[in-house]
N, C-alpha and C positions, 0 to 999 in steps of 0.2 A: 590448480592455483595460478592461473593464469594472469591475474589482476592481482596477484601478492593480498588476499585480502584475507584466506581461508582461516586464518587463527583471529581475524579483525571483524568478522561480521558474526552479530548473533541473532534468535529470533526469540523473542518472549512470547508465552499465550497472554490475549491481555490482563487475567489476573490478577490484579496487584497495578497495572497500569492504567486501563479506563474503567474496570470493574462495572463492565456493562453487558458484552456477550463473548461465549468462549470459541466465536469463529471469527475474530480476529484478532490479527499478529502484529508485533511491533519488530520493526527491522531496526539492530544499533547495529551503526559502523563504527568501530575504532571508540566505542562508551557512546555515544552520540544518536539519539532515535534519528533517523531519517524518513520512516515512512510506515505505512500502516500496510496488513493484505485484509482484507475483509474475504472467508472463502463461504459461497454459498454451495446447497445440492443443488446435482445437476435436476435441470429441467425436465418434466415428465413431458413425453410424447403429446403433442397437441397443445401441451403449456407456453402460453406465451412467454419470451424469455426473460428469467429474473434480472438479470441483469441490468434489462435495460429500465425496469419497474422505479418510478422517478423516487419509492419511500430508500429501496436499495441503494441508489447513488442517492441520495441523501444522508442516509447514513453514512458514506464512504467520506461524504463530504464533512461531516459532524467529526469523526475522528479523523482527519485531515486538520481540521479548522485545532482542534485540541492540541496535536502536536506542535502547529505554530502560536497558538496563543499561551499555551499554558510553559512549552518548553523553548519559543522563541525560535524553531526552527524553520528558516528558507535557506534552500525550498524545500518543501514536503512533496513527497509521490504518496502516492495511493495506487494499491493494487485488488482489482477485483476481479475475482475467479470461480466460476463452479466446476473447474478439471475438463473445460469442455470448453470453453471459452473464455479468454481473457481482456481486461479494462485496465490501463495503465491512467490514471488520472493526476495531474499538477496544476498547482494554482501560476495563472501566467502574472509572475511577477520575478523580481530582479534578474536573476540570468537562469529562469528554471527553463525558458522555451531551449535556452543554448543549450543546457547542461541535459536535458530530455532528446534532443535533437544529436545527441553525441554516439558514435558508435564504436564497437568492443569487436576483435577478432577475436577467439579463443580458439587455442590448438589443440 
């Protein structure tokens, strides 16, 4: 509990939130969504990687655009993962480049 956050942050499956697909999560901080993880399978040997497949950050990009249009939050993160590789994604506007560009010790 390094960042005082541990009773403050939760993760929903989307469920009930985008009611679209059940591999990705909604991150509230403190009641407050701040960001989506979309988690894909890792990639098969020789598969080119999903991640970078432009329908994948599309979609990252679609439930990104949700969280700000529908719940009004900046900034939004997005996070994209198949347990093998990770994509941290923000829309650059008001002070999201600062607040993405900030860094955390943890002991």
């Amino acid at each position: 509990d390094s960042l005082g956050l541990i009773e403050k942050v939760e993760v929903y499956t989307e469920i009930g939130v985008f009611r679209i697909r059940p591999d990705v999560w909604l991150v509230v901080v403190r009641g407050y969504p701040v960001g989506v993880i979309d988690v894909k399978k890792p990639d098969a040997e020789g598969q080119s990687p999903a991640l970078d497949h432009p329908n994948v950050l599309g979609e990252l990009n679609d439930f990104m655009c949700r969280l700000k249009n529908f719940y009004g939050i900046t900034p939004v993160f997005g996070l994209l993962t198949n347990f093998v590789s990770w994509r941290v994604a923000w829309f650059s506007e008001d002070n999201a480049n600062e607040i993405a560009a900030q860094e955390e010790e943890y002991s």
